[in-house]
Steps between C-alpha positions, in 0.01 A plus 500: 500500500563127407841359563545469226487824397639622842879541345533499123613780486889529537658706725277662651247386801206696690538550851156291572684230285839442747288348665326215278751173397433341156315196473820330339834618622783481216826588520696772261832381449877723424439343186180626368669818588777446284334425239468799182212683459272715803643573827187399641334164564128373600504540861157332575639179631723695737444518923506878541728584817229593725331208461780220604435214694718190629608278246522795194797455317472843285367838563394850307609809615273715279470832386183721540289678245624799608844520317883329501628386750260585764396309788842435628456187621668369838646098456556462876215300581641220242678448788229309667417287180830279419360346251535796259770461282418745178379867489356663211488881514363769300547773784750605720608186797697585781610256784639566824529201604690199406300276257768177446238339352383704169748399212335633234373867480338567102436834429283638224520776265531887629602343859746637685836259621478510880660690733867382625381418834177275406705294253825460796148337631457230248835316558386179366386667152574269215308670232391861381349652200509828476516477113310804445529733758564868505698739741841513496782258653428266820731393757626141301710471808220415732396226304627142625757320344327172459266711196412220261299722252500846426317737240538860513539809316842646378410853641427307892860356501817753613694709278815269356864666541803470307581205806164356490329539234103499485391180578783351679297545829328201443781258458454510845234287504696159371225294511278737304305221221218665312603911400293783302632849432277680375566915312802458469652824291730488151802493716452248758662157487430161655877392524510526871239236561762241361587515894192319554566082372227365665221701255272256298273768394547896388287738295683833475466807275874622522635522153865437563734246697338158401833337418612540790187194628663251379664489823098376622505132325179419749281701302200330378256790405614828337324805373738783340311759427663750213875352586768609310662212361586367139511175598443237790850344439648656845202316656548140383544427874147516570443139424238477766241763322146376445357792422600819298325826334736747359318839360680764317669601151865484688495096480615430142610163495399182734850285487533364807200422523565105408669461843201521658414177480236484775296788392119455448292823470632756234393863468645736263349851419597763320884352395650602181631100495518404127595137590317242753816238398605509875131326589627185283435196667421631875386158649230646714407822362069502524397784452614796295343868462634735270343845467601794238830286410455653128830396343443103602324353197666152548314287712792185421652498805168473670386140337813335700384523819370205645302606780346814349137465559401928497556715226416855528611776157343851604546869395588708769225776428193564312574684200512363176901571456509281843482157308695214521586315195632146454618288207322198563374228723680224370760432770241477770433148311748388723402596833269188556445619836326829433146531645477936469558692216390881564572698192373875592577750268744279347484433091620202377632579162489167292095499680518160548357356825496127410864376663267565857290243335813262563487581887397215720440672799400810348142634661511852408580739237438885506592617094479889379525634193357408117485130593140408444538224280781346713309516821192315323776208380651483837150458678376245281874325515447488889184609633649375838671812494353862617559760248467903536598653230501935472523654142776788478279743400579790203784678537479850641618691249694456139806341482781751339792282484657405870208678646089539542442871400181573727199734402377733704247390765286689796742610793762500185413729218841480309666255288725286764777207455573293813735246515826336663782560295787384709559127319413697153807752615703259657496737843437469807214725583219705306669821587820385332222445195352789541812693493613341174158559339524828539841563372394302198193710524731838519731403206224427297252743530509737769145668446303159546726458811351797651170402421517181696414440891709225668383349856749188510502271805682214618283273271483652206559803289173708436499787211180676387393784238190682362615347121458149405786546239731654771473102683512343173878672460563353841418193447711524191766654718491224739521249235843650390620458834391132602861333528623183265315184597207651743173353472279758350151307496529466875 
């Protein structure tokens, strides 16, 4: 087996391979770790426990073929090698012995947190990841209080009480700089991590509490994931920030945003914003990702930024009723800095591509939609300039109105309407749609009510029925329904 073959392969190592090093030793870093996606990383360029030698600053406690967390795997004779500073794990570790010298322990997916005793044995521990792991709480008290980074799951940490609630256990740890909480549930809340000051960075899952940061003005790198805010107003404090992604329909409006004046890397998905006004002017906002922000057509606020060099309008999924509209291009005229453009599943209305022309610095464009002729001006305009375009494709199905009646297809053999209805409603979720379709549905014309199958979801509201007409009335239905002012084309 070449070396480099020896270890591509993840987690998991041969017993005939402890033994062989890699030809190039790497090291995996807490932040790699942190970093979204798998729980796993390429472990080729790792130095696999068994094999350590003097001078290794990094070692892999690996799992067998054989199943989770089996070997268990004894640290102890780190003791003899004080130049190892970092463990990664994807089995059980245990040490017995003191190891002052190992201050970071990284643990991947489906590992276990160690036992009580073997991290009281890692006193000089400055960073663990344990982002992903399963089992149920771990003894945060054994940990040292000199922690500098931390990730970990909400269902390892203690129960909260009514005199410290979940997550206060870690205040403990005032030094504590880099934080991820990971499954959090509905009714958790970050509020008691304003304890810790010194944080620069935090990814967390918790949905409430996030007023309550602005009590952390060293922040400089922030992912909220789903918080429950209508605004950023209570976190003008944050003054620091560099870099922020905020998912989730509960964000409705971004003032307070234009206090963060140092902010550089921008990712919104999934926000029910109508208004990027806050963004006006941000002197060193780069780069800026927005993904399924449907109800954002106006790109103004965008062409004032003078640093903005990466533009990025997505859809947030792959259906047709998943893309992003916008008016126009115009006000990126303005942003003479711009060198990325990335328009994926993103129409621009007015279809005109030539303000990019304008662009200085502008290398590459990435267009979608019915934009032939406009891609053809813009690459003779500036051939400097790489240009992918992707057509839209036909729609998949007739539009009725606010909606795409669908025929029936194979694995589908009725007539079906799928679609988000909550902006055409003005509510707040697809069962709240669903719920007034079918009253509408009920007052109307309670026979093709019972003829209809609903299977709603958080996304969208789907009804189906043997008869085409039966969707047509639907559609109609819907139609009747779509509140003053909604956007029905979209």
């Amino acid at each position: 087996m070449s070396e480099d073959r020896d270890r591509g392969r993840f987690d998991a190592i041969d017993d005939a391979d402890r033994l062989r090093r890699p030809a190039v030793v790497q090291r995996l870093t807490f932040d790699e770790l942190a970093l979204p996606g798998p729980a796993f990383r390429d472990t080729r360029h790792l130095v696999p426990i068994e094999s350590v030698r003097a001078g290794d600053e990094q070692v892999f406690a690996a799992r067998g073929q054989r199943g989770s967390g089996e070997p268990v795997i004894d640290l102890d004779p780190l003791a003899d090698h004080p130049s190892v500073r970092s463990v990664v794990a994807s089995t059980t570790v245990r040490a017995r012995r003191p190891l002052p010298q190992v201050d970071e322990l990284l643990l991947f997916g489906q590992t276990v947190v160690p036992d009580s005793e073997t991290l009281r044995n890692l006193p000089g521990l400055e960073q663990l990841w344990a982002g992903w792991a399963p089992g149920g709480p771990f003894d945060v008290a054994a940990l040292p209080d000199g922690l500098r980074a931390l990730g970990v799951c909400r269902h390892n940490l203690p129960a909260g009480s009514e005199a410290a609630p979940r997550f206060a256990e870690l205040t403990r740890f005032a030094g504590l700089r880099h934080l991820a909480l990971n499954h959090c549930w509905p009714g958790d809340s970050v509020a008691p991590l304003a304890g810790l000051p010194a944080l620069v960075r935090l990814r967390a899952d918790a949905p409430s509490g996030w007023s309550a940061l602005r009590a952390c003005p060293a922040l400089e790198d922030v992912s909220a994931i789903g918080p429950r805010m209508a605004n950023l107003r209570a976190l003008r404090t944050w003054t620091r920030l560099r870099t922020l992604t905020l998912t989730g329909a509960s964000v409705r409006a971004l003032a307070g945003m234009e206090a963060f004046a140092a902010l550089e890397r921008l990712r919104l998905v999934m926000l029910t914003v109508t208004d990027l006004a806050p963004l006006t002017g941000l002197p060193r906002l780069a780069d800026v990702e927005l993904v399924g922000l449907q109800r954002v057509p106006d790109l103004a606020p965008l062409g004032t930024l003078p640093s903005l060099r990466r533009l990025v309008v997505a859809r947030a999924g792959g259906e047709y009723r998943d893309i992003v509209h916008v008016d126009s291009l115009r006000p990126l005229a303005a942003a003479q800095a711009l060198e990325e453009v990335v328009l994926t599943g993103t129409v621009v209305d007015d279809g005109d591509l030539a303000p990019l022309a304008e662009l200085p610095a502008l290398r590459r464009v990435v267009a979608f939609g019915e934009v032939s002729d406009a891609v053809a001006a813009l690459r003779r305009a500036r051939p400097d300039i790489d240009v992918t375009w992707h057509g839209a494709g036909a729609p998949p199905g007739e539009r009725v109105g606010a909606v795409l009646l669908r025929p029936p297809l194979d694995g589908m053999p009725r007539w079906w309407i799928r679609e988000d209805l909550t902006a055409l409603f003005g509510v707040s979720t697809n069962a709240a749609a669903e719920a007034r379709l079918r009253a509408a549905l009920a007052s109307e014309d309670r026979a093709l009510l019972a003829r209809l199958s609903f299977d709603t979801e958080a996304d969208a509201v789907h009804v189906d029925g043997e008869r085409e007409d039966d969707l047509r009335a639907v559609a109609r239905a819907i139609g009747r329904l779509v509140r003053p002012g909604a956007d029905e084309t979209r």
